[in-house]
C-alpha positions in Angstrom: -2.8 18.3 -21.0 0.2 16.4 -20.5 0.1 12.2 -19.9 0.4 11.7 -16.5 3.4 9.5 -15.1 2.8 5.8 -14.1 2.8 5.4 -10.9 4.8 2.1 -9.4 3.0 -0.1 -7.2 6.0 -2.4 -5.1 4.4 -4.6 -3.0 5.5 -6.0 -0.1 4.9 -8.8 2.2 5.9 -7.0 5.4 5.2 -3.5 7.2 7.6 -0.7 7.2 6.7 0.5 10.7 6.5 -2.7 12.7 7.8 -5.8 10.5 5.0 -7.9 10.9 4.8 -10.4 7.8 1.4 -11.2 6.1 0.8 -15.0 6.9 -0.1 -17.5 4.8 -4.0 -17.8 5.9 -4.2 -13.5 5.8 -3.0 -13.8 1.9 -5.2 -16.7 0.9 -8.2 -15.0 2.4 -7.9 -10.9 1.8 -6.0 -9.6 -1.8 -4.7 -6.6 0.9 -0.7 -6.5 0.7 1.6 -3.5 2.0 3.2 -1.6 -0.7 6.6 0.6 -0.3 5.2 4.4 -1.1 8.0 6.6 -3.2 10.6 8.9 -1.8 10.2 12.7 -2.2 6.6 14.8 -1.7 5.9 14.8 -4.9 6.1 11.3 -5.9 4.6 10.4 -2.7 1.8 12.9 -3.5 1.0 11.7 -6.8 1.1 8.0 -5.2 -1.3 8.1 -2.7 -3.8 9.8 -5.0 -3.5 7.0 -7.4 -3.4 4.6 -5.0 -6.7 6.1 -3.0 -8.6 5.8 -6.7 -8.2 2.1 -6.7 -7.4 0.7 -3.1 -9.2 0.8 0.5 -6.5 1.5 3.2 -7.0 -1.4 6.5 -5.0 -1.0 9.6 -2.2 -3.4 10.5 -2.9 -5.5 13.3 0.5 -5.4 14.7 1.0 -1.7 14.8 -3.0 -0.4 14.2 -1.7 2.1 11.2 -3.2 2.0 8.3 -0.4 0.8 6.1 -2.5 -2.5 4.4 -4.0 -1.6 1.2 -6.8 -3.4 -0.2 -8.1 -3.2 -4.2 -11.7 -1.8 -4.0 
């Protein structure tokens, strides 16, 4: 079996669907953060099933999607 590719984990401090910024109290208090997913099926793919391994997904309060991911 081949290695399997690292996946790249870009956080960010603001949602891609709404813009709403983390404040200051949210990151003191919960380790979730946004994070930009990869362009293209595949990579995107390959993300979220790394991603899902390690992380709890929480809904954003501004929109209510879940785009906040949490470390389990």
């Amino acid at each position: 079996m081949g290695k399997r590719p690292h996946v790249r984990r870009k956080q960010s401090e603001t949602c891609r669907i709404c813009g709403r910024k983390l404040t200051a109290q949210e990151r003191r208090e919960s380790r979730a953060r946004y994070y930009e997913e990869p362009m293209g099926y595949v990579a995107m793919e390959e993300w979220a099933r790394a991603m899902i391994k390690t992380y709890v997904q929480r809904e954003c309060p501004g929109c209510g999607r879940f785009t906040l991911w949490e470390p389990k």
